[in-house]
C-alpha positions in Angstrom: 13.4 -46.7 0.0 13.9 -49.8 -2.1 14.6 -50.2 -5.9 15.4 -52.5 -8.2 16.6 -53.0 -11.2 16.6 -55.3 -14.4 20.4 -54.4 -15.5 24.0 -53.4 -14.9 25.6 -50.6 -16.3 29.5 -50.1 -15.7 30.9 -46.3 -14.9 34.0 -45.0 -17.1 35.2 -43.5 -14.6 33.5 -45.2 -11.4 33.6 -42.5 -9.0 30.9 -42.1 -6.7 28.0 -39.8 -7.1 26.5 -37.8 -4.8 24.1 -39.7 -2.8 20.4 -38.4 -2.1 20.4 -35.3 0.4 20.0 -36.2 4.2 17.2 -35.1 5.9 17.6 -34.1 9.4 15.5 -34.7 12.2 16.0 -31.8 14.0 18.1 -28.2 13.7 20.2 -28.7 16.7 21.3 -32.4 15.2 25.1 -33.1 15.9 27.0 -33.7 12.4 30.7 -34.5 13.9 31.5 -37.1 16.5 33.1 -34.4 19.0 29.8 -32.9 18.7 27.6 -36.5 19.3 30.1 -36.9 22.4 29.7 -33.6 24.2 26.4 -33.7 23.9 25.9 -37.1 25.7 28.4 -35.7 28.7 26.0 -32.4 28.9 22.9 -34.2 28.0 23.4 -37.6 29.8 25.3 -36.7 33.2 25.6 -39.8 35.1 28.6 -41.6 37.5 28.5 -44.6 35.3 28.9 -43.9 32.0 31.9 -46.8 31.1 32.2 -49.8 33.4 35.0 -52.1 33.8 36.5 -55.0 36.0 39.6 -54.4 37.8 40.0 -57.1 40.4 36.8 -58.9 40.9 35.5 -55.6 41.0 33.4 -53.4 38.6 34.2 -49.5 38.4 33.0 -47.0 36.4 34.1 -43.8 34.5 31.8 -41.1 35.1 30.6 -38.9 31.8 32.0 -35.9 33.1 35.3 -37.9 33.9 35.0 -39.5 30.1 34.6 -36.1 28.5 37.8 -34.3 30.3 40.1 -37.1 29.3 39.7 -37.4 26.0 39.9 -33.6 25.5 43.2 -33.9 27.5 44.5 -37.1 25.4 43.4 -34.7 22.2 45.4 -31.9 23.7 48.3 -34.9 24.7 48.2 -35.7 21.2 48.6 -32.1 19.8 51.6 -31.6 22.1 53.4 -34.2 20.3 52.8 -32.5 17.1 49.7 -34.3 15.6 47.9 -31.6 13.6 44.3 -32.5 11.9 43.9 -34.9 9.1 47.2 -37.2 10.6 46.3 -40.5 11.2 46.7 -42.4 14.6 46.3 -45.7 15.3 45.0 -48.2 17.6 46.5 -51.5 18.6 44.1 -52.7 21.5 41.8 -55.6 23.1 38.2 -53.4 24.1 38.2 -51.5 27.3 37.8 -48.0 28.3 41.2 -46.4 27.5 39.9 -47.6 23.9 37.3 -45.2 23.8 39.2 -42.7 25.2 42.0 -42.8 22.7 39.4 -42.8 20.2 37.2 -40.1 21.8 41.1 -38.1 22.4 42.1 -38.5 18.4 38.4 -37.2 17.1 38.5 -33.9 19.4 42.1 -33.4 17.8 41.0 -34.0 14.4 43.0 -36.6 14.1 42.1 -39.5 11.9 42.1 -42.8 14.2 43.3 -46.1 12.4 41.8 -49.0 14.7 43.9 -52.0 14.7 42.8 -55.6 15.4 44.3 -57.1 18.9 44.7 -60.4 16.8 46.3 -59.2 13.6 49.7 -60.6 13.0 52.9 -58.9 13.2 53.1 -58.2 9.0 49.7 -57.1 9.0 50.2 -54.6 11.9 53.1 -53.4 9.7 51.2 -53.2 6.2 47.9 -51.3 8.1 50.5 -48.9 10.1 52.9 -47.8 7.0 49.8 -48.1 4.2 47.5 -45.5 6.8 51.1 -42.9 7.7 50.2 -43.0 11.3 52.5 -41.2 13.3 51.2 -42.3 16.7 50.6 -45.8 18.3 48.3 -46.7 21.2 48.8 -50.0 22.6 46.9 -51.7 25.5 49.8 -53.5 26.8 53.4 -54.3 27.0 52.9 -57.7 26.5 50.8 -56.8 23.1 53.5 -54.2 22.3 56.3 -57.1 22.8 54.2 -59.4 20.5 54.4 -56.5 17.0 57.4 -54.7 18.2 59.6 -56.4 15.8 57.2 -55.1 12.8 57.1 -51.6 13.9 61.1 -50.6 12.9 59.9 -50.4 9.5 56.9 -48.1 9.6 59.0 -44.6 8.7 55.8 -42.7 9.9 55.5 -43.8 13.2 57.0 -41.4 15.6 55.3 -41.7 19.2 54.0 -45.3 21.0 51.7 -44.7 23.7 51.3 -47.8 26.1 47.2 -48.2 28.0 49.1 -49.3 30.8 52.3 -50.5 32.1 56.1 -49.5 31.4 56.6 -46.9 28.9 60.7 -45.0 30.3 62.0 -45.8 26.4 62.2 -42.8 24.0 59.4 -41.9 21.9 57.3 -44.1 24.3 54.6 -42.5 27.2 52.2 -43.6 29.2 48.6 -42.8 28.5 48.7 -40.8 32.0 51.8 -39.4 30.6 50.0 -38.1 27.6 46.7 -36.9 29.5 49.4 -35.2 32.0 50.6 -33.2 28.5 47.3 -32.1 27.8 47.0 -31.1 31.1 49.4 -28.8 31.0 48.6 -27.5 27.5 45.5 -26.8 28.9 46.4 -24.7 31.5 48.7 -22.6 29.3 45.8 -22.5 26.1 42.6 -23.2 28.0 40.7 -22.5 24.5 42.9 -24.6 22.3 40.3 -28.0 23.0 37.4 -26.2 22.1 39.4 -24.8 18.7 40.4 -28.8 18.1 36.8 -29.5 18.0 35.2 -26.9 16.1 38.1 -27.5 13.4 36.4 -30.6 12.1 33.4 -30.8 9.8 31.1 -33.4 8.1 33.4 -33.9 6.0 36.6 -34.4 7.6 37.7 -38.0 7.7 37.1 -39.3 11.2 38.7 -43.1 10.8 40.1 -45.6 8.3 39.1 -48.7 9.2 41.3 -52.1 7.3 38.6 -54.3 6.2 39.3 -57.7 7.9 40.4 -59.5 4.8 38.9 -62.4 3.8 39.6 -62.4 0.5 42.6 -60.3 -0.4 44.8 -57.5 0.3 43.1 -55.5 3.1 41.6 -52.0 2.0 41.3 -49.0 4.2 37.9 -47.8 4.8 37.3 -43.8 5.0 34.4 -43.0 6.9 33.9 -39.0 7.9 32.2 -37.8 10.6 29.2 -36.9 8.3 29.5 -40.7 7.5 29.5 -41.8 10.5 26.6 -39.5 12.6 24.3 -40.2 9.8 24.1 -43.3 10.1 24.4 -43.3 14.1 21.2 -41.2 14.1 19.3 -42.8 11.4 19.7 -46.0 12.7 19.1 -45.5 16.3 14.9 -45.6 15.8 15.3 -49.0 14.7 16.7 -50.4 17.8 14.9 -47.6 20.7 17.8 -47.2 22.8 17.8 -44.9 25.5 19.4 -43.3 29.2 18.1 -46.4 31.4 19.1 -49.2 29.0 22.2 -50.9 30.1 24.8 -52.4 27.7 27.3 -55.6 27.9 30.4 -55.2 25.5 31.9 -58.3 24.4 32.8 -57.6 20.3 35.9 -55.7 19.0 35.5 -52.2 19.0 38.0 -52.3 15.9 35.1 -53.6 13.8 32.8 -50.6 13.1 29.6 -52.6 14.0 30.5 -52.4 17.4 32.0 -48.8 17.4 28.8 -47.7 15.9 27.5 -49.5 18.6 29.4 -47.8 21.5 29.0 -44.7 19.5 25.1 -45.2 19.8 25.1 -45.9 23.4 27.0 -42.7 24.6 24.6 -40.7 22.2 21.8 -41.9 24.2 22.9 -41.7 27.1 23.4 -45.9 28.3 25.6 -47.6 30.8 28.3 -49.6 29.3 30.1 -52.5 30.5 32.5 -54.1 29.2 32.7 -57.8 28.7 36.0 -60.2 30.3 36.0 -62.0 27.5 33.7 -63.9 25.3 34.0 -67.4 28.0 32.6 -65.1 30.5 29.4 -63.1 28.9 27.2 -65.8 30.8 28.5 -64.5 34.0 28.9 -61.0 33.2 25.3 -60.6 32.2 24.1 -61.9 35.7 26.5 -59.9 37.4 25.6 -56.4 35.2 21.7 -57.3 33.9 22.0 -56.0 31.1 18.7 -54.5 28.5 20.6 -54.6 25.6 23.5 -56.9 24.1 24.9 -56.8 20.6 26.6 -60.1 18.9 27.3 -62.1 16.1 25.6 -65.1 15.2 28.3 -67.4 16.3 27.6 -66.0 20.3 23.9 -66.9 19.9 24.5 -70.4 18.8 27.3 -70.8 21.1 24.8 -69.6 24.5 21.6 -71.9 22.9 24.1 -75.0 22.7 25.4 -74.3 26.3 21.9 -74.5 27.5 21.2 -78.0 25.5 24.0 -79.2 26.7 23.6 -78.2 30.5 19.7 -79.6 30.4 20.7 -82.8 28.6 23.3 -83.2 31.4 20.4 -83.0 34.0 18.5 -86.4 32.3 16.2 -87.3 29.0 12.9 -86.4 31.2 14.7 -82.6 31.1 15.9 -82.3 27.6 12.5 -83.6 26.3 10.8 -80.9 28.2 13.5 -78.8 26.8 12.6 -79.9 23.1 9.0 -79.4 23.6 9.2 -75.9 24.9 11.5 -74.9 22.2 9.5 -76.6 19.1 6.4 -74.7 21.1 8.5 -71.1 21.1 9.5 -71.5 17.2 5.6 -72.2 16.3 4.7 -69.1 18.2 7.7 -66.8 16.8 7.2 -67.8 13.2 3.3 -66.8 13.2 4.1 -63.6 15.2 7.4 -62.6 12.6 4.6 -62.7 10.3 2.0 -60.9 11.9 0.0 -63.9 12.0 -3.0 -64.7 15.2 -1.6 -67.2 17.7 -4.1 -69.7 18.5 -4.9 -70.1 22.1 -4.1 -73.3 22.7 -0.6 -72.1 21.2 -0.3 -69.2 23.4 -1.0 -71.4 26.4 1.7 -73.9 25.8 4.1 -70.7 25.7 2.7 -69.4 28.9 3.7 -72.9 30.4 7.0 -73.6 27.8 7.5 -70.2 30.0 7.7 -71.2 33.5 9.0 -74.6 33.0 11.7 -73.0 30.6 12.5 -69.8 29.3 12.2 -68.0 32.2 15.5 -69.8 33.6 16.9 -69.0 29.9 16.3 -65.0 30.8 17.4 -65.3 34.6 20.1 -66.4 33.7 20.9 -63.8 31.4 20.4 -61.6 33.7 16.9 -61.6 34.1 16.2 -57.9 31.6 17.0 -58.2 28.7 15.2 -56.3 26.2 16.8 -56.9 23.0 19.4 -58.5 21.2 21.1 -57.2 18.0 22.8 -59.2 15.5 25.0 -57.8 12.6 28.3 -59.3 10.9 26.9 -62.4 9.3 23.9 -63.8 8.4 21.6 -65.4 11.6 20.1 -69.2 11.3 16.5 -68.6 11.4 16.2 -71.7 13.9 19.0 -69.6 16.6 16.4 -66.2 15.6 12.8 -68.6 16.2 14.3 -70.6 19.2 15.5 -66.9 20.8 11.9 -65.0 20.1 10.1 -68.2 21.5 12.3 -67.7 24.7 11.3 -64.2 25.3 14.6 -63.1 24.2 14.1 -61.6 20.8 16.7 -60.7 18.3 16.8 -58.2 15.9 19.0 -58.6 12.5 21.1 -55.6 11.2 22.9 -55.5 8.1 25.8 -53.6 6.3 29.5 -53.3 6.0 32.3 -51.1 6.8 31.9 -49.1 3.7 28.2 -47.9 4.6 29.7 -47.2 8.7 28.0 -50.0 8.7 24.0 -50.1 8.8 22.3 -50.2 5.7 18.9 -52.2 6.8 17.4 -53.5 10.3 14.3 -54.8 11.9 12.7 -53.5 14.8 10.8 -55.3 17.5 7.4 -54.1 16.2 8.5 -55.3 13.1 10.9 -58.1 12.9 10.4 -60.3 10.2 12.8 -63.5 11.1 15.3 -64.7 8.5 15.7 -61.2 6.7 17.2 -58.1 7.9 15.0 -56.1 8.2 14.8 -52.7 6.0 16.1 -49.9 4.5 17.1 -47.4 7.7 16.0 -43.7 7.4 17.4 -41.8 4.9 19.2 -45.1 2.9 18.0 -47.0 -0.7 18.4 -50.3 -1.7 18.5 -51.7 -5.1 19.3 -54.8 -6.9 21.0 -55.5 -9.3 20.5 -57.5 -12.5 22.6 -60.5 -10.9 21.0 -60.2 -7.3 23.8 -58.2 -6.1 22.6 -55.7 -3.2 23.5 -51.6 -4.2 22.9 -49.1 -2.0 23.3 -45.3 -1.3 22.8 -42.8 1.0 25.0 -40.1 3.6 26.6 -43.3 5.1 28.5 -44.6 2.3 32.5 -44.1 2.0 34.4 -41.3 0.9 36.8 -44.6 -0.7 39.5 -47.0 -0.4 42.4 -45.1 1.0 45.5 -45.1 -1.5 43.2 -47.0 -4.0 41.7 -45.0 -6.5 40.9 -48.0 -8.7 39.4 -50.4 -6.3 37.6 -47.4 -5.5 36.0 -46.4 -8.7 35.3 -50.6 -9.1 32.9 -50.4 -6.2 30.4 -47.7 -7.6 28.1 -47.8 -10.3 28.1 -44.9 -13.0 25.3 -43.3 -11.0 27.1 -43.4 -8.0 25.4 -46.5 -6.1 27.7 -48.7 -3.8 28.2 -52.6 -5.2 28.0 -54.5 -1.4 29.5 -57.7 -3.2 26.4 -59.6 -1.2 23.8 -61.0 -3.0 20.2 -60.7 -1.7 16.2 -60.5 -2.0 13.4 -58.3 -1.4 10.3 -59.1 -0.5 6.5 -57.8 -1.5 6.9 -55.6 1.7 10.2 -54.7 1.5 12.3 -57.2 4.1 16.1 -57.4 2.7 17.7 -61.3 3.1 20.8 -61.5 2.5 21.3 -65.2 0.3 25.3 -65.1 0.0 28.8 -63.2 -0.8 28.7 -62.8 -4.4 32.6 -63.7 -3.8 31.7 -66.6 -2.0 29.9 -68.2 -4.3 31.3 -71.7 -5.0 31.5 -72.6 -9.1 31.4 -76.8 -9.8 33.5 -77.8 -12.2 30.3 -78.8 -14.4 29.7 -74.9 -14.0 26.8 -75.0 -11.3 26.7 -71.9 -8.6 26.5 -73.1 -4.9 25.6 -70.6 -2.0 27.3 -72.0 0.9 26.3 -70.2 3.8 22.8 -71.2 3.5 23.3 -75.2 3.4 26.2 -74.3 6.0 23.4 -72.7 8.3 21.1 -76.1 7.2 24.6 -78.4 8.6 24.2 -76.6 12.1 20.9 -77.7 12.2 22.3 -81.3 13.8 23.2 -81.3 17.2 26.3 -82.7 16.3 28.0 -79.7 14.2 29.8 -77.0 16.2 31.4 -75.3 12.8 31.4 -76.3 9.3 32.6 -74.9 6.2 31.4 -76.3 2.7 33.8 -75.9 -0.3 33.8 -77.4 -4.1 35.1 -74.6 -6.1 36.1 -75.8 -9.5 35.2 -79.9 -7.9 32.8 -81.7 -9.0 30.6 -81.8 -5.9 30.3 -79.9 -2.6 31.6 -81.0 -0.1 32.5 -80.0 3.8 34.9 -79.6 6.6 32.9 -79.9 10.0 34.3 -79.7 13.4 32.1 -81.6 15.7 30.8 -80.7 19.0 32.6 -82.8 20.7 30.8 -83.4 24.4 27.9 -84.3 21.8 30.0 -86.5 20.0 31.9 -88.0 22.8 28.8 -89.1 24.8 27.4 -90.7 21.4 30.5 -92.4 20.9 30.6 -93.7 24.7 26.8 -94.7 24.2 27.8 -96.7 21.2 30.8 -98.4 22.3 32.8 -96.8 19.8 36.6 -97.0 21.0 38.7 -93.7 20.4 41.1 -92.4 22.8 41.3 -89.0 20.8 39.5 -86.4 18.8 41.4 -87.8 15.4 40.8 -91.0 15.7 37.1 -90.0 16.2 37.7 -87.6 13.2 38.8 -90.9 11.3 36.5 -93.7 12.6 34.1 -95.0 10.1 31.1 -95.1 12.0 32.0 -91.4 13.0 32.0 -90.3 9.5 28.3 -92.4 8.8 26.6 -90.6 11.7 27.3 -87.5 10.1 26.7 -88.5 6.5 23.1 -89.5 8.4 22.7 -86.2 10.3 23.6 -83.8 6.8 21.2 -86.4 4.8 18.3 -85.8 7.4 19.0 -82.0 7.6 19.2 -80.8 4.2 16.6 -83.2 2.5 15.0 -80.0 0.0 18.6 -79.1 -1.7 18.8 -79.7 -5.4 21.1 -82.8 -6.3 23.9 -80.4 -7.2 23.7 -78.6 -3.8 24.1 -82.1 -1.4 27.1 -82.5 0.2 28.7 -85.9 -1.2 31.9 -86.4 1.0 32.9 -84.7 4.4 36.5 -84.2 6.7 35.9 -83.9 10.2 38.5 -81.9 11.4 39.6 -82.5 15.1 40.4 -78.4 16.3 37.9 -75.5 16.6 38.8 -72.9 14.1 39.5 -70.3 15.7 40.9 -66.0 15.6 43.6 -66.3 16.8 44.5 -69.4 14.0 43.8 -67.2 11.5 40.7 -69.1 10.1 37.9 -66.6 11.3 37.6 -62.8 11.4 37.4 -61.0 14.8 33.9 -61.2 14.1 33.7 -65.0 13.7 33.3 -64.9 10.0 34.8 -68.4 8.0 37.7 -67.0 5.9 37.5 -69.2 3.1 40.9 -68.4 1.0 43.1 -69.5 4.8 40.7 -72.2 5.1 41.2 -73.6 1.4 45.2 -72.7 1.6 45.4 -74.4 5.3 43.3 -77.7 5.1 44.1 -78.4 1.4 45.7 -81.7 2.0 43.0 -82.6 3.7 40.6 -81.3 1.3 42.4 -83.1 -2.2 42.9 -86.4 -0.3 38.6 -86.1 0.1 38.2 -85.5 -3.5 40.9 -88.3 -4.6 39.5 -90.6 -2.3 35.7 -89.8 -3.9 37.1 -90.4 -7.2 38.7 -94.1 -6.2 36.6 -94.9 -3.6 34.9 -96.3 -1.7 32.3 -94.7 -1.9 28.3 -96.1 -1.1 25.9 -96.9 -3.7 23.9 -93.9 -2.8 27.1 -91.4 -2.8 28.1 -92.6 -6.2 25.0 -92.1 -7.1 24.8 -88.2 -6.4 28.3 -87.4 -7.7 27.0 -89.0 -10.9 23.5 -86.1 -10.7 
């Protein structure tokens, strides 16, 4: 269901109302995660439920063998004293023991606190003594060693239990140490696991999940298991998942959009695998074949400028072929995103673009996939035409943490490219007066934990969730998502800038790998653009341009007019105020593990601003002394 409406009207108190009653599809439905898990073991019996690499070799984890340990973790877990409602947490790269530990704390009614691998030390320490949890999984030693300093200060924190390796200190066990507990436990109380179980409800908190903090302080999500299975089930027609699908891992499962994820393939029964790392997807998915893959934008643009840059390796007779198929996929995608007739001379070239092409795109992607999902920022709609042209289509999600996550999707019957999608089953969206996106419904938060206030500032007086994006609907109801309302840069002559939308335009050269526009309080936008540099390096080779290094590429005048050029030539429809007046070229990816992007690849402005803002004053002094071209003078004077 979509509203709108024409004004804002601020709560005294700002507690959430209840949302609109959930309608379920069937008597039997599941409405805890204990319930949604026992049900795919007893429903979807098969030898390889979770897959993993261990050696050069992939083995599996049956669901019967899934099922039994995490009863015996929960019963491990209760042993040690944790009683429902305590909070344990999470510190861990994706893999099995993941789910296991997360599968363990919801049959103990426990309330798990997942924990980004990445996170530094002090923000280990803030989520672990803000959340009380009083026990610790860890994947490794070597991640333990890299926090352990942080952890003396968390008075909570009573038991650290290590995924694998050396655990002989006190207070510390190994995960087979734990199970072993539970074991035993369940030997002396065989009905104490089913009691665990039963003991949660809808609306028992089933995680806290620390939003990734882009902009702040982070906040502690609570999402209960009526949160949570909602939206699981109501937003599984969208993408028609089911037992013989097969699923490649690669994102965090501490972001909710891919626990939901994982959550949604046990519940139906899939085959997971689980990704080596984000270098290796291309070879995982030939090795696995997966149907289904779920990613961020920044993995779709990073596997359609691998295959540029492998075809433009192989000669210019290749990459024209290559430029023709794809300009012959968009025209066919764009009339079928609108239901529009493809001509036949249209359809033919795609039947040939095809064979010459895309069929080598899907082989070597392992030759079945069936769909692709997309959720945690906004997808270009060149990446989302050039994909459906290929035979590869991808559908858009969107939503946050607080809605656990999905508020709107596409489907494949109906997948309008460049929005995303609508309103899932039992969900309403609204706008606001401003353009800011509202919405309600059984998947929204129970609150911030330990903030009341930022709680109540979130909801409307009649109880509507503020998303902080801003957005439009269309005459049939397709949500696109224009910007963060946060986001949104201010000129100093008092003019509102989008960025991500002229930032998605800026990818649109062959030369930009990242870029990040910024001009708050200046008097123009302006960006920071880290270059694809096999691009850039064969154009400066081609040119005769001498550099020995990325910063003196980053610095070289002719450098800086080819991409002056390329931004000129790509975003040719902005308004004056919008055009980007003076660039930096910035000679290192940004990266996680930096501290510049989320673990979902999201920009975070505030580090980038704080980190680069030599860099980014000595652009704006030099635009206001010069030099500067006649034409660039000219549009900081508009």
């Amino acid at each position: 269901m979509v509203e709108t409406r024409d004004e804002l009207s601020f709560g005294k108190s700002g507690a959430a109302a209840a949302g609109p009653m959930r309608v379920p599809l069937s008597p039997d439905e599941p409405t805890t995660l204990p319930e949604v898990l026992e049900r795919a073991a007893r429903d979807h019996r098969k030898s390889d439920t979770l897959n993993y690499k261990q050696g050069g070799i992939w083995r599996s984890i049956s669901s019967d063998e899934m099922l039994t340990r995490m009863r015996r973790i929960a019963l491990g877990l209760y042993a040690l004293g944790i009683r429902k409602g305590d909070r344990v947490a999470i510190l861990s790269e994706s893999r099995p023991e993941w789910v296991l530990a997360d599968g363990g704390c919801l049959f103990a009614g426990a309330c798990d606190v997942p924990i980004y691998p990445t996170l530094m030390p002090p923000q280990v320490r803030y989520i672990l003594r803000d959340s009380g949890a009083r026990v610790l999984f860890v994947s490794a030693p070597t991640k333990l060693a890299e926090v352990e300093a942080a952890l003396g200060n968390c008075e909570a924190l009573e038991h650290i239990v290590l995924f694998e390796g050396d655990a002989s200190r006190p207070n510390y066990l190994s995960l087979e140490e734990l199970e072993a507990r539970g074991r035993d436990l369940e030997a002396q109380q065989p009905n104490l696991s089913e009691e665990l179980a039963r003991a949660s409800g809808p609306d028992d908190l089933a995680t806290i999940i620390y939003t990734s903090g882009t902009t702040g302080e982070p906040k502690g999500v609570m999402l209960t298991h009526g949160n949570m299975v909602s939206n699981l089930i109501d937003s599984s027609e969208n993408f028609e998942f089911g037992k013989n699908d097969v699923s490649l891992s690669v994102l965090p499962l501490s972001h909710v959009f891919e626990r939901q994820a994982m959550n949604m393939y046990l519940h139906h029964g899939m085959s997971v695998y689980f990704g080596e790392s984000l270098e290796q997807i291309g070879a995982n998915m030939r090795e696995v074949h997966p149907t289904v893959f779920v990613g961020v934008p920044r993995i779709f643009e990073k596997i359609y400028a691998r295959i540029k840059d492998k075809t433009a390796a192989t000669g210019k007779v290749n990459n024209a072929l290559l430029d023709w198929a794809v300009e012959a996929g968009k025209a066919k995608a764009r009339l079928v995103s609108i239901r529009q007739k493809v001509p036949l001379s249209l359809s033919l070239k795609n039947k040939l673009a095809s064979v010459l092409i895309f069929a080598r795109w899907r082989t070597g992607m392992g030759g079945r996939i069936r769909i692709f999902v997309s959720g945690g920022a906004a997808l270009s709609e060149e990446i989302g035409y050039i994909f459906s042209g290929a035979g590869l289509p991808i559908v858009q999600g969107y939503g946050l943490t607080e809605t656990s996550p999905v508020i709107t999707a596409s489907t494949l019957e109906d997948n309008r490219i460049g929005t995303v999608g609508k309103p899932i089953r039992n969900v309403e969206v609204r706008l606001a007066a401003d353009g800011e996106i509202e919405t309600r419904g059984p998947n929204v938060m129970r609150g911030y934990w330990n903030k009341p206030a930022q709680t109540r500032a979130v909801f409307t007086e009649d109880g509507w969730f503020r998303t902080g994006d801003i957005g439009t609907i269309d005459s049939d109801g397709f949500l696109t998502i224009t910007d963060r309302k946060k986001e949104l840069l201010k000129t100093s002559g008092g003019k509102y800038i989008a960025p991500q939308p002229i930032e998605q335009l800026i990818k649109g050269s062959r030369f930009v790998n990242q870029v990040v526009l910024i001009g708050n309080d200046r008097k123009f936008p302006a960006a920071l653009i880290v270059p694809d540099w096999e691009r850039l390096e064969s154009y400066a080779r081609l040119k005769g341009i001498e550099a020995t290094t990325h910063e003196e590429l980053c610095r070289h005048p002719r450098i800086i007019d080819l991409f002056n050029r390329q931004i000129a030539s790509v975003t040719p429809d902005l308004a004056q105020y919008e055009r980007v007046k003076r660039i930096a070229l910035l000679p290192h990816e940004l990266t996680i593990e930096s501290g510049e992007l989320t673990p979902t690849l999201k920009v975070k402005r505030r580090i980038i601003d704080e980190k680069y803002r030599d860099v980014i004053d000595k652009l704006y002094a030099e635009a206001e002394s010069g030099p500067l071209t006649a034409d660039q003078k000219r549009r900081a004077a508009d």
